[in-house]
C-alpha positions in Angstrom: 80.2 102.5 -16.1 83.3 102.6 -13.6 82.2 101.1 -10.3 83.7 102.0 -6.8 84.3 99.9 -3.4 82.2 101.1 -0.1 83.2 99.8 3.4 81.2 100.1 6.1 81.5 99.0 10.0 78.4 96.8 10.5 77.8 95.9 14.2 77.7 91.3 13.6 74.3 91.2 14.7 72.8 93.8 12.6 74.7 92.6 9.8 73.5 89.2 10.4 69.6 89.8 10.7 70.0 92.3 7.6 71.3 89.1 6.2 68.5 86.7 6.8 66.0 89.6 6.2 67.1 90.2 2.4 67.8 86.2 2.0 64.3 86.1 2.6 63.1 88.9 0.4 65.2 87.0 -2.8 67.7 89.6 -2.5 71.6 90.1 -0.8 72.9 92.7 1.2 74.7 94.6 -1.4 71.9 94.5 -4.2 69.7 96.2 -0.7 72.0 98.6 -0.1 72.3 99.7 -4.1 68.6 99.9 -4.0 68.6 102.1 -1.4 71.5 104.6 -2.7 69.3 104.2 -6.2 66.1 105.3 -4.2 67.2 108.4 -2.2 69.1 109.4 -5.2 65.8 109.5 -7.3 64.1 111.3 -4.2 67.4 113.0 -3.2 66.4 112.4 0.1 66.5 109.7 2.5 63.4 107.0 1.2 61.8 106.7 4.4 60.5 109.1 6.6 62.7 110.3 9.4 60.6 111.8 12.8 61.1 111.6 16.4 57.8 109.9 17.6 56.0 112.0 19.9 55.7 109.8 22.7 58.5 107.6 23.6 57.5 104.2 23.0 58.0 101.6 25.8 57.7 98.0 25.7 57.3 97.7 29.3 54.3 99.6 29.0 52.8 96.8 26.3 53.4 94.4 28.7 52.3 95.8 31.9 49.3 95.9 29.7 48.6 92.6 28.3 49.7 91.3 32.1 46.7 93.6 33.2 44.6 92.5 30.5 45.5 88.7 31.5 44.7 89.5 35.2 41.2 91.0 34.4 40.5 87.6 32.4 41.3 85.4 35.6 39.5 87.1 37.5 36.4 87.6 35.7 37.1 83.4 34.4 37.3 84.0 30.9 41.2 83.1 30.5 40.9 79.7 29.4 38.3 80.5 26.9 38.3 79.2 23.0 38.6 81.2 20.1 35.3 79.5 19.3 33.5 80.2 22.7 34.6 83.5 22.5 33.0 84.0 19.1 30.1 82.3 20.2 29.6 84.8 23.3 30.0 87.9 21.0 27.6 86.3 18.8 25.0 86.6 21.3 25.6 90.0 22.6 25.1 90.8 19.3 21.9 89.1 18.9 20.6 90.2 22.1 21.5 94.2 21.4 19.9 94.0 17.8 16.5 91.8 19.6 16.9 94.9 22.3 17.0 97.4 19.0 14.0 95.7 17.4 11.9 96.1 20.2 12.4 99.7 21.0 14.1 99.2 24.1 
């Protein structure tokens, strides 16, 4: 089988982290890009799917989250807690809700 040349413009950094990502998966960045050429061929289509999400996705909101979620621990003195005594407290809600089921209440 004849094979052919492909260039492609690669910004560094993408190029880079595609890189260490297929190092990583035991392969290079050519074999990943034949695999993918292989794969939509077989589909004939692109191998992943391609949508608009819905709803814009934005970080900030994540974080102005997890900050609010943070703040609420503070205040309520649970922030410093262990993954043990955190554990331990939902252990005992969950005892006292199933005591609360077995007696009726």
């Amino acid at each position: 089988m004849a094979s052919s040349l492909l260039q492609i413009r690669l910004d560094d950094e993408l190029k880079s982290e595609a890189n260490a990502l297929f190092e990583a998966l035991g392969i290079d960045l050519p074999t990943a890009i034949r695999m993918f050429l292989k794969r939509a061929v077989m589909i004939q289509g692109i191998p992943f799917p391609m949508t608009l999400p819905k709803d814009e996705y934005k970080a900030e909101d994540a974080i102005r989250a997890i900050q609010m979620a943070n703040a609420s621990a503070k205040k309520n003195g649970i922030s410093d807690m262990t993954l043990d005594e955190i554990n331990a407290e939902i252990s005992a809600v969950r005892q006292s809700v199933k005591k609360a089921g077995d007696a009726g209440l």
